[in-house]
C-alpha positions in Angstrom: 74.7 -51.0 27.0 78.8 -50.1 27.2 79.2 -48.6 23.8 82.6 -51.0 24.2 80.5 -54.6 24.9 78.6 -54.4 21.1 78.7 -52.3 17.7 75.6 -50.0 17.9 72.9 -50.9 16.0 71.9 -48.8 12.7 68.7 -47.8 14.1 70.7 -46.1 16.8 70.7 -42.9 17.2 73.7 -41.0 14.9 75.3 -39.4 18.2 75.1 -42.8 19.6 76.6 -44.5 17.0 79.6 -42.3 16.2 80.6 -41.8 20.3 84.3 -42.1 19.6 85.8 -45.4 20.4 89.3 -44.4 20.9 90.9 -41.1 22.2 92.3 -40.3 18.8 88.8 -40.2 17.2 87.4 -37.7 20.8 87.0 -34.3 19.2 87.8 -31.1 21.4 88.9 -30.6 24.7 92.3 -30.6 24.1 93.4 -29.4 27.2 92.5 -32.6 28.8 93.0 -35.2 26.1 95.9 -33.9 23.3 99.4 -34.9 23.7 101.0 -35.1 27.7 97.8 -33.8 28.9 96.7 -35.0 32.2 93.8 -37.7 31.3 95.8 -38.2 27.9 98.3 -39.9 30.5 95.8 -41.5 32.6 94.7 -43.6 29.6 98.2 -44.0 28.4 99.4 -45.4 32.0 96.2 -47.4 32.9 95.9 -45.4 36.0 92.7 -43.8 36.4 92.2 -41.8 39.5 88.8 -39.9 40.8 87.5 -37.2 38.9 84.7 -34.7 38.3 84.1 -33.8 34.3 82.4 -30.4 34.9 80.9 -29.0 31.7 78.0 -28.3 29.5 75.9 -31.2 27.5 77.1 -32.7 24.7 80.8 -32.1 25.0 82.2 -35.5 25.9 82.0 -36.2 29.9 80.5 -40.3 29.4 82.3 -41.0 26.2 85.6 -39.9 28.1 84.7 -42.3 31.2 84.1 -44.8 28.3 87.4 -44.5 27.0 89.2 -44.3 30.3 87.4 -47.5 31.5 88.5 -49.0 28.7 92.1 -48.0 28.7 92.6 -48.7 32.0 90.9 -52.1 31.7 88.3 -51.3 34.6 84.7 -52.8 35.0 82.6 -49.7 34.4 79.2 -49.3 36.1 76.7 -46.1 35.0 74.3 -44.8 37.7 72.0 -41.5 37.2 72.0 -39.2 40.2 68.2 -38.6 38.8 67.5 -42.2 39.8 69.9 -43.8 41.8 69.8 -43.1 45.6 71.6 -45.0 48.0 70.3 -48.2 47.5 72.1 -48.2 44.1 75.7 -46.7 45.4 75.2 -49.8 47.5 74.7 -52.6 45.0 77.7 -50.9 43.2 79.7 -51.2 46.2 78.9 -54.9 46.9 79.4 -55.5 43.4 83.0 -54.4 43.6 83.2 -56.0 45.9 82.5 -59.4 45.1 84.6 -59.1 42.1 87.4 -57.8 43.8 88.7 -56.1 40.5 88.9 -52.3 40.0 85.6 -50.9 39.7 85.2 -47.3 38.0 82.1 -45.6 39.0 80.2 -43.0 36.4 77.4 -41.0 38.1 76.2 -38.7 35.9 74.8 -35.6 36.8 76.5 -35.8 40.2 75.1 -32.7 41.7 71.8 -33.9 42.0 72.9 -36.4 45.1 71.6 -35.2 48.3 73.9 -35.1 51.2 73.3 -38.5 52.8 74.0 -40.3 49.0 77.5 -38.7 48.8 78.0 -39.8 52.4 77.2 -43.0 51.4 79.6 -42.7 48.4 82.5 -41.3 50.3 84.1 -44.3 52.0 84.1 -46.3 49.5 85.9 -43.5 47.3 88.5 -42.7 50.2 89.6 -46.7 50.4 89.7 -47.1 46.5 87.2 -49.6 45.8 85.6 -46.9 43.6 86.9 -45.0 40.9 84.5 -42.1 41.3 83.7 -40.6 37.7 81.0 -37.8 38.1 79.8 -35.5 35.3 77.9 -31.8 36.4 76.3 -29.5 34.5 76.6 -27.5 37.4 79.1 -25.9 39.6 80.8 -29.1 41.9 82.1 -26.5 44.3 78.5 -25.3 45.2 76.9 -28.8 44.6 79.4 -31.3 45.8 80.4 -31.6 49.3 84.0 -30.7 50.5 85.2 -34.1 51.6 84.2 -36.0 48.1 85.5 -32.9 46.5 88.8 -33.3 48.0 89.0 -36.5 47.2 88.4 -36.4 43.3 90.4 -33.3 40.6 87.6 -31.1 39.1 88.5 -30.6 35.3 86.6 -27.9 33.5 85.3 -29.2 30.0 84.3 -26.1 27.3 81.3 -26.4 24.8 83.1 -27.5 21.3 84.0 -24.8 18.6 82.3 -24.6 15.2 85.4 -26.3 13.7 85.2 -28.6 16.2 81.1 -29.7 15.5 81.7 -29.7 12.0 84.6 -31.7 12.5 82.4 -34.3 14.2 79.6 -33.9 11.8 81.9 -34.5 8.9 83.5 -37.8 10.5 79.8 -38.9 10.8 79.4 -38.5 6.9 82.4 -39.8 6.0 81.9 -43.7 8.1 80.5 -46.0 6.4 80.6 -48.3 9.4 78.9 -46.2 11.9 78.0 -43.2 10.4 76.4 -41.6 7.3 79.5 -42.7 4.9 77.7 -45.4 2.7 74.9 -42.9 1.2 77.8 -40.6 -0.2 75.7 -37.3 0.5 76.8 -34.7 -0.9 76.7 -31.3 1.3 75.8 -28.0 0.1 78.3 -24.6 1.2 77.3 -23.4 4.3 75.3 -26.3 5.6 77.9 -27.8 8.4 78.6 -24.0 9.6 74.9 -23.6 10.2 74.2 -26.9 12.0 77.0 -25.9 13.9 76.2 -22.6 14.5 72.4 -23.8 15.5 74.3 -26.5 18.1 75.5 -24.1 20.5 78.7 -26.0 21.6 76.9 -29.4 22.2 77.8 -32.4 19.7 74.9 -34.6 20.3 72.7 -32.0 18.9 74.9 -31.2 16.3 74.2 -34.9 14.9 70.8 -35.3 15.8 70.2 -31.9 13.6 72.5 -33.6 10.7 70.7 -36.6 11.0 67.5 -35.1 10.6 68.4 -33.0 7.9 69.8 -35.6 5.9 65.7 -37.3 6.2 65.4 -33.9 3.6 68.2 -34.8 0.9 67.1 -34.2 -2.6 68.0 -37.0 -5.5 70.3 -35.7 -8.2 71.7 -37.6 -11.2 71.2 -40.4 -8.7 73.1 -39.1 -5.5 71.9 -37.6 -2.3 72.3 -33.5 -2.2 71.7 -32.3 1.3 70.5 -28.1 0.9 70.7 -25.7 2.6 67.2 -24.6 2.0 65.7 -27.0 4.1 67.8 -26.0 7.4 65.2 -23.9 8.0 62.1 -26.2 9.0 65.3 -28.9 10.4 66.5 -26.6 13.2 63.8 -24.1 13.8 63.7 -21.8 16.7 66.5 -21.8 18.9 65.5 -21.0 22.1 68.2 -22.4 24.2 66.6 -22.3 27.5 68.4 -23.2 30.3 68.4 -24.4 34.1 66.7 -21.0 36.1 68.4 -22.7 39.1 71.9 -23.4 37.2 75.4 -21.9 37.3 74.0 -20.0 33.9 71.2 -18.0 35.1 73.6 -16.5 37.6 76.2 -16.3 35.2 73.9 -14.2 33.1 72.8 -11.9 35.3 76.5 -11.5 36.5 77.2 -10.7 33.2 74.1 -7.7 32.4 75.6 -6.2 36.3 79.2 -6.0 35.5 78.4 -5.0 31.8 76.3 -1.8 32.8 79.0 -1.3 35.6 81.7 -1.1 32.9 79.8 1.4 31.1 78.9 -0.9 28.5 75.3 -0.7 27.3 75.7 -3.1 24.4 76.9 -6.0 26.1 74.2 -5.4 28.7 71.3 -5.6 26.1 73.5 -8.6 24.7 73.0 -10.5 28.3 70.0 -9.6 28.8 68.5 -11.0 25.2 69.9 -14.0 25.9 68.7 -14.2 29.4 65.4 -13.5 28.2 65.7 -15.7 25.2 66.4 -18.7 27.4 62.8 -18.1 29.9 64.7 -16.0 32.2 61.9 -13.7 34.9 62.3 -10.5 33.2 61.7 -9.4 37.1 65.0 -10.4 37.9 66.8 -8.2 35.7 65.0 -5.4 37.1 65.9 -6.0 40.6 69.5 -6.6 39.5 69.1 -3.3 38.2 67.3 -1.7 40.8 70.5 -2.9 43.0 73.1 -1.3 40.5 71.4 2.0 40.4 72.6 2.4 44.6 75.4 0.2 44.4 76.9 1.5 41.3 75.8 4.5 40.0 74.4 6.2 43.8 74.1 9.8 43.5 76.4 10.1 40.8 72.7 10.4 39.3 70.2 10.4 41.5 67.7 9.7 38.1 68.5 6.4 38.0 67.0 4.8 40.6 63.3 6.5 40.1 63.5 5.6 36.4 64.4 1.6 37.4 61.4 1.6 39.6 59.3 3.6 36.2 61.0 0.5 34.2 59.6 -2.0 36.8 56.2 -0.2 37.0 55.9 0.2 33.4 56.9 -3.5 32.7 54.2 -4.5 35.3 51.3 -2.1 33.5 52.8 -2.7 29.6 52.8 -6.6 29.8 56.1 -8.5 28.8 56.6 -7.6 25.3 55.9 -3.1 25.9 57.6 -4.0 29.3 60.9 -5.5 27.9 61.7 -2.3 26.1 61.0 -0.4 29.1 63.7 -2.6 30.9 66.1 -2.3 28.6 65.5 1.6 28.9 66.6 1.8 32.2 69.4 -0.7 31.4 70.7 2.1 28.8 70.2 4.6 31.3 72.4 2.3 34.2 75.1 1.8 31.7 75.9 5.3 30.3 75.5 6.7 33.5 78.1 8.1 35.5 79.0 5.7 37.8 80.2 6.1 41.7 79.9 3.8 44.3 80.5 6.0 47.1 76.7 5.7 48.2 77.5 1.8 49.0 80.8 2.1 50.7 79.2 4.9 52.9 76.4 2.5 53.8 78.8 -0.4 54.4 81.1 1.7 56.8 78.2 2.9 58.5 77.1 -0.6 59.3 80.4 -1.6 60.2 81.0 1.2 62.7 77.8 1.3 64.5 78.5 -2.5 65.0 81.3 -1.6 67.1 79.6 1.4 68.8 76.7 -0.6 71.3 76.3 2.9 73.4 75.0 4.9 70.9 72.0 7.4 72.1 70.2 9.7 70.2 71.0 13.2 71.7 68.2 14.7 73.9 67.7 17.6 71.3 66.9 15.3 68.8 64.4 13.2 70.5 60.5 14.1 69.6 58.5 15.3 73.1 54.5 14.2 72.9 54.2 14.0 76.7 55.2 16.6 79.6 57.2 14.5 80.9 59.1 14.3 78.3 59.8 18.0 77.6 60.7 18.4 81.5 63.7 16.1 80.5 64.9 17.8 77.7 63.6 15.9 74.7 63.5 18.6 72.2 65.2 21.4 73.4 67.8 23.2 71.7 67.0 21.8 68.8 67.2 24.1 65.5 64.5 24.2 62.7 66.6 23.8 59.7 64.2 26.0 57.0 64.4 28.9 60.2 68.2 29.0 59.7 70.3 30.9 56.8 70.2 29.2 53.9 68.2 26.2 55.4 71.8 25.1 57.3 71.8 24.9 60.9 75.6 25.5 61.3 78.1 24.5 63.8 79.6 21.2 65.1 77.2 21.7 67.9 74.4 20.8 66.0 75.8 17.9 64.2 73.8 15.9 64.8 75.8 13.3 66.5 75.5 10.9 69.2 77.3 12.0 72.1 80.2 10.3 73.6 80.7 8.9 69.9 83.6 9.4 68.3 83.2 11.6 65.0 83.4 9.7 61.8 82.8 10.3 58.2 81.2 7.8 56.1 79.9 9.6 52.7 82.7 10.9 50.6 81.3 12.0 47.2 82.8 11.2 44.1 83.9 14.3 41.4 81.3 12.2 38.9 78.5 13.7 38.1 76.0 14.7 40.1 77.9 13.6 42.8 80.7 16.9 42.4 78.2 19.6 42.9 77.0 17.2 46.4 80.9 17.7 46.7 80.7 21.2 46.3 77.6 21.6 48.4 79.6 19.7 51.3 82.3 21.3 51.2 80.5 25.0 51.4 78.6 23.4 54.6 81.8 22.5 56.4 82.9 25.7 55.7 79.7 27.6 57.7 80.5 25.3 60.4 83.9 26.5 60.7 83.0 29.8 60.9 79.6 29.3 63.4 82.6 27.5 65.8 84.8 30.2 65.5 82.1 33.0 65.9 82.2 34.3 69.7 79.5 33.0 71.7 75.7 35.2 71.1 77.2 36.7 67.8 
């Protein structure tokens, strides 16, 4: 039913009932909808042009298509991506049409079309039969493809304030036509901050909690008296799980790597408690982890890498609850750390060079000799046992190692951060013996 065709019944849900019906009644997102903001001006002209509302739940993205299908006077149809296919797209289509009037389009949850259903969307899109209104939890630029993309604006909408839920919350107490106005509740301090603070950004919760907890009013000298006391049985345990395929998994994860990059332990253990919180695989915050102990950290300390894979270990012998701690452990470890990532760019150069290097031999002295053969062509000789040598160092650029007919290169370049200074040090003293074994005269 178009919350616009009939007044919602009262055994409606409350967030049904008080969607707003007018743009001066939408709550939040006033980048998009306050004064001579961009869809503030499509429903003030009438023009409504193809759009995707990208942004959590409960912050608006059908009541807005509502409202500008109903200020711009358009016959509005609703498909689900969960169960329309292209069947569907196509009765909308022919429906159009046939009625040969504007037709706005609302697919919700828009990233779940496959390929072949936006194809099937796009035409009709591109010639303007369709208004194309698609909401997304997700990220459009990953899950929508480039030509309906380029064809509808993206705009970014942001989970509500707590002002902004109890805002809504109190508008629902205070109607008497749609909302909770006619049983004058009376609301204890404290009780709208933590609904809203239970919400988590998302309105239709936000009611659905108040409604629930007004189920729990007490009767005093004849009125309603909503407590805060019984907030605890109405909301419960929070566990905010969300989509381990979604933008916020990644985002989470993101968040724990550059955290312990930036040297900041506290917001780590802050991501990663969330992460964990929602039924994020503790496993992948040790492999995210195991990554950042080479990429960002390297030999800066060489520690941190065995005590990730002791974290992982542990985690896998101590069972989830021991194992957690272990995790954050190493987390702690990560972020205080001295941090270089020399150890990563060395690797990438490396990569990159030999790429552009496709004659690249080992050199004979380097090459292991099991068979005669072998050590009659040279595999082997004039090769130097390093722990024979002063001070274990084979010195001299003739012993370098190096491929001939290559042209020398250095890729490792230690930091002056921890560990990684004495390598410096240790480096520089080699380069320094080979200097002198190349300037020693020959048989000295």
């Amino acid at each position: 039913m178009d919350l616009f065709d009939a007044q919602p019944a009262e055994e409606a849900p409350l967030a049904y009932r008080m969607r707003p019906l007018t743009l001066n009644e939408y709550v939040g997102q006033q980048a998009l909808v306050g004064p001579d903001k961009p869809l503030r001006r499509m429903a003030e002209s009438g023009v409504v042009r193809s759009m995707i509302l990208w942004g959590p739940p409960g912050v608006g993205k059908t009541t807005l298509a509502e409202l500008l299908a109903r200020a711009s006077e358009t016959h509005l149809e609703h498909l689900s991506a969960v169960m329309a296919g292209v069947k569907e797209i196509r009765l909308v289509v022919e429906g159009a049409r046939q009625r040969q009037t504007p037709t706005l389009l609302f697919l919700d949850e828009i990233h779940r079309l496959n390929k072949s259903q936006q194809d099937a969307l796009l035409p009709h899109v591109e010639s303007g039969l369709l208004t194309l209104i698609g909401a997304t939890t997700e990220n459009p630029s990953f899950e929508v493809n480039s030509a309906l993309l380029s064809r509808a604006r993206v705009y970014v909408l942001k989970a509500l304030s707590q002002q902004e839920l109890m805002q809504v919350m109190q508008q629902a107490l205070d109607s008497d036509s749609r909302g909770l106005g006619k049983r004058r509740i009376q609301v204890e301090p404290g009780v709208l901050e933590a609904l809203a603070h239970a919400s988590a950004g998302d309105a239709r919760r936000a009611l659905g909690l108040l409604e629930t907890a007004c189920d729990f009013t007490d009767a005093v000298a004849g009125r309603e008296v909503l407590r805060k006391a019984v907030l605890a049985d109405v909301v419960g345990h929070q566990a905010s799980a969300f989509d381990k395929q979604g933008d916020a998994y990644y985002d989470l994860l993101s968040a724990i790597h550059k955290s312990v990059r930036s040297s900041r332990p506290d917001a780590a253990l802050l991501y990663m408690a969330r992460f964990l919180q929602g039924g994020g695989d503790p496993l992948d915050i040790v492999r995210r982890l195991t990554a950042i102990a080479s990429e960002d950290v390297g030999n800066a300390d060489p520690r941190a890498l065995p005590l990730v894979i002791a974290a992982w270990d542990a985690y896998l012998r101590l069972g989830d609850y021991e194992g957690q701690r272990a995790i954050a452990h190493a987390a702690i470890h990560l972020a205080v750390a001295p941090k270089s990532n020399r150890v990563d760019q060395a690797w990438k150069s490396a990569r990159q060079f030999v790429a552009q290097q496709p004659q690249l031999d080992v050199p004979s002295y380097l090459r292991n000799a099991p068979t005669k053969l072998m050590e009659q062509l040279g595999h082997g000789q004039g090769y130097r046992y390093a722990h024979n040598e002063p001070h274990g160092y084979p010195a001299g650029s003739a012993h370098d190692c190096w491929p001939d007919e290559v042209p020398a290169a250095r890729f490792y370049e230690p930091s002056e951060l921890g560990q990684e200074k004495r390598f410096a040090e240790i480096m520089a003293w080699r380069a320094q013996q080979d200097q002198q074994a190349d300037q020693a005269p020959e048989g000295a």
